[in-house]
C-alpha positions as CSV (number, residue, x, y, z in Angstrom):
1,X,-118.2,-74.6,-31.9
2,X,-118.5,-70.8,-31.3
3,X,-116.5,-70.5,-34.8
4,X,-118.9,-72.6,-36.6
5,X,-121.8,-70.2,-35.4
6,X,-120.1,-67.4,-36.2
7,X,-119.6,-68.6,-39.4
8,X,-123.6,-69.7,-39.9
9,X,-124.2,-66.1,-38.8
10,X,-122.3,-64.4,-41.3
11,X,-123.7,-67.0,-43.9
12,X,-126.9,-66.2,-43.1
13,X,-126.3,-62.4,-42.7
14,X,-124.7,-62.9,-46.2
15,X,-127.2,-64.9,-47.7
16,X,-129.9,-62.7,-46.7
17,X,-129.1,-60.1,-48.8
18,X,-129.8,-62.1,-52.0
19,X,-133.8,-62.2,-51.1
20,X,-134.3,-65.8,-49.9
21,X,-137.2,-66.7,-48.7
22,X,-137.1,-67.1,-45.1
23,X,-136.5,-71.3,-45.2
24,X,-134.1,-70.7,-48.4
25,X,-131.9,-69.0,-46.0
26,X,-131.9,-71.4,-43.3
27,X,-131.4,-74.2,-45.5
28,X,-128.5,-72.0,-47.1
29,X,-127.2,-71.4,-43.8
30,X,-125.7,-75.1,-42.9
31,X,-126.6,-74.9,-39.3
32,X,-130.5,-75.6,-39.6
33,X,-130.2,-79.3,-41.3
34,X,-132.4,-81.1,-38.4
35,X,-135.0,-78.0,-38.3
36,X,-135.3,-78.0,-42.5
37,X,-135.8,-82.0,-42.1
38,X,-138.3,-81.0,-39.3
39,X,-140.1,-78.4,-41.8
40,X,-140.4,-81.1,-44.3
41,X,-141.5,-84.1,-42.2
42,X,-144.6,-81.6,-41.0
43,X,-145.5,-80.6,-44.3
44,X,-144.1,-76.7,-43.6
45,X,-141.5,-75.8,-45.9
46,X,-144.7,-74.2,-48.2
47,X,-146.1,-72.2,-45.4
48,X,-142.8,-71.0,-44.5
49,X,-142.0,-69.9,-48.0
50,X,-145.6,-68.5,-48.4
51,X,-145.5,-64.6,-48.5
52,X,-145.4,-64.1,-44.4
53,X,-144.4,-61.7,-43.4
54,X,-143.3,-64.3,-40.3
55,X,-140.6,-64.0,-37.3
56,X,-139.1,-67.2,-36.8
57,X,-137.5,-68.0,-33.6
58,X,-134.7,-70.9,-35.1
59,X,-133.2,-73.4,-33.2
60,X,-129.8,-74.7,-34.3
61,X,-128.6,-78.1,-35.2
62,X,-126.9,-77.6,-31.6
63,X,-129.9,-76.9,-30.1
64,X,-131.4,-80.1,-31.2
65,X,-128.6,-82.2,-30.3
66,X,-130.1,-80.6,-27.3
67,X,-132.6,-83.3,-27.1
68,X,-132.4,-87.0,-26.5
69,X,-132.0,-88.5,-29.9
70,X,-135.0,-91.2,-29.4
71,X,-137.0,-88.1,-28.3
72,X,-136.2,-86.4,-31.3
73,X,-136.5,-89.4,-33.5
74,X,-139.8,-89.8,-31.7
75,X,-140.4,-86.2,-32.5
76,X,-139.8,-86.4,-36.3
77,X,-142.2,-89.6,-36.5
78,X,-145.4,-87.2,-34.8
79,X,-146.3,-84.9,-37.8
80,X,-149.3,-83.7,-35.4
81,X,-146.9,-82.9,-32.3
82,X,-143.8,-82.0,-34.7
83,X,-146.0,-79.7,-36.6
84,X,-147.3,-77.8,-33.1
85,X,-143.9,-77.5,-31.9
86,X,-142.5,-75.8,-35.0
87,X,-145.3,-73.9,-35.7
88,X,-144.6,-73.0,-31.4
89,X,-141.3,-70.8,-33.0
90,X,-143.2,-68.4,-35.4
91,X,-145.1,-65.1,-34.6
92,X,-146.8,-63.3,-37.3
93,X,-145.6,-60.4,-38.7
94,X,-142.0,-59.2,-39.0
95,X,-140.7,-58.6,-35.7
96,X,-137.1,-56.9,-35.5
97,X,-134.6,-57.1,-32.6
98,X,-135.1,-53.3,-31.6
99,X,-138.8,-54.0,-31.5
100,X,-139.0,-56.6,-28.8
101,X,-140.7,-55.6,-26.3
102,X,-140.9,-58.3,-22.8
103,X,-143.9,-60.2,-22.4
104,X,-146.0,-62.4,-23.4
105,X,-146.6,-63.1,-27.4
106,X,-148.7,-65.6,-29.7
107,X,-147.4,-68.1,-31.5
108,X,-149.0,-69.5,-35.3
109,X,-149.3,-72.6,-32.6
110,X,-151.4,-70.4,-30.7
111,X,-149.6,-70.9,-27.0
112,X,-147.6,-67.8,-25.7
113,X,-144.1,-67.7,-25.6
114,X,-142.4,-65.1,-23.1
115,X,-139.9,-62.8,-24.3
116,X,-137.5,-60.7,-22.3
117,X,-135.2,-58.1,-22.8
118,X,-133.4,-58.1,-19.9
119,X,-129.4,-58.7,-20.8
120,X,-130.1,-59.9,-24.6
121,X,-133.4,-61.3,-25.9
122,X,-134.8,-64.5,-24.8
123,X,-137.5,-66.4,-25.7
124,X,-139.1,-68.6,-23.1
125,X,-135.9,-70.4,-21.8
126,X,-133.4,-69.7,-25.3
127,X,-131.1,-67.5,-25.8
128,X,-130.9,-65.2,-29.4
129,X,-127.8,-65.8,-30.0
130,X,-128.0,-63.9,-33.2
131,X,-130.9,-61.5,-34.6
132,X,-132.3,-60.3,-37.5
133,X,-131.5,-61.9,-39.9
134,X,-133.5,-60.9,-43.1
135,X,-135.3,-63.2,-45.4
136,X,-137.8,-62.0,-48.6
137,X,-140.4,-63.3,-46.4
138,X,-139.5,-62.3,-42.8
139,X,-137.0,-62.3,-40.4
140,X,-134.9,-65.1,-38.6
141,X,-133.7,-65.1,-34.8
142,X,-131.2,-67.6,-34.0
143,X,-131.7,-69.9,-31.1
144,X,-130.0,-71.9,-29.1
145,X,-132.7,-74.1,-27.1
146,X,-135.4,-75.9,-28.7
147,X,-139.2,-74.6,-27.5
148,X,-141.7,-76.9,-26.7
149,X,-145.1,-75.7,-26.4
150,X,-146.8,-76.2,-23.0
């Protein structure tokens, strides 16, 4: 499991550097299939390659596994609900790891999410397990837990 990350890391490290836009490299990446079906069921795939710039906070295929499948099934079928909880993982602007600062931040959804600092970056409850990854468009942080707005 740990390999497989480490592998979609690099991937994405890798792919990256050719310029993708910031779904592009997700989608490239192998480990984002359930959050690029998510994109597309909410109708977000051409905001998310729109010109940004945009800081996605993106949860893993493992971190959707997370949730209980009729929940996420459930989930996929809301485009309303589906679209506020994706939209719940962007903040505008291109936000690098070194310029994370704790506290409270806005979301495209409009909540807050909380960020600390405080022995690696988390967001809300997650865990970046791997930061800054570049897109043409924005920048990519790795998460293992789904968010769901309050």
């Amino acid at each position: 499991m740990k390999k497989l990350l480490i592998a979609s890391v690099l991937s994405l490290s890798a792919l990256a550097a050719q310029a993708k836009d910031i779904v592009e490299t997700a989608v490239a990446a192998g480990s984002f299939k359930t959050l690029a079906t998510a994109l597309q069921a909410a109708g977000l795939v051409d905001t998310l390659k729109g010109k940004g710039p945009f800081t996605v906070f993106a949860p893993t295929d493992e971190a959707f596994a997370k949730i209980p499948k009729a929940d996420l099934d459930a989930l996929l079928k809301d485009k309303a609900k589906l679209t506020a909880v994706l939209t719940y993982h962007v903040v505008p602007g291109k936000v690098m790891a070194k310029d994370v600062k704790a506290g409270n931040v806005k979301t495209v959804q409009g909540g807050d999410i909380m960020l600390a600092t405080a022995g690696g970056v988390t967001v809300n409850n997650a865990k970046v397990v791997s930061a800054d990854v570049g897109a043409s468009n924005g920048v990519i942080h790795v998460i293992d837990t789904v968010l769901m707005p309050k």
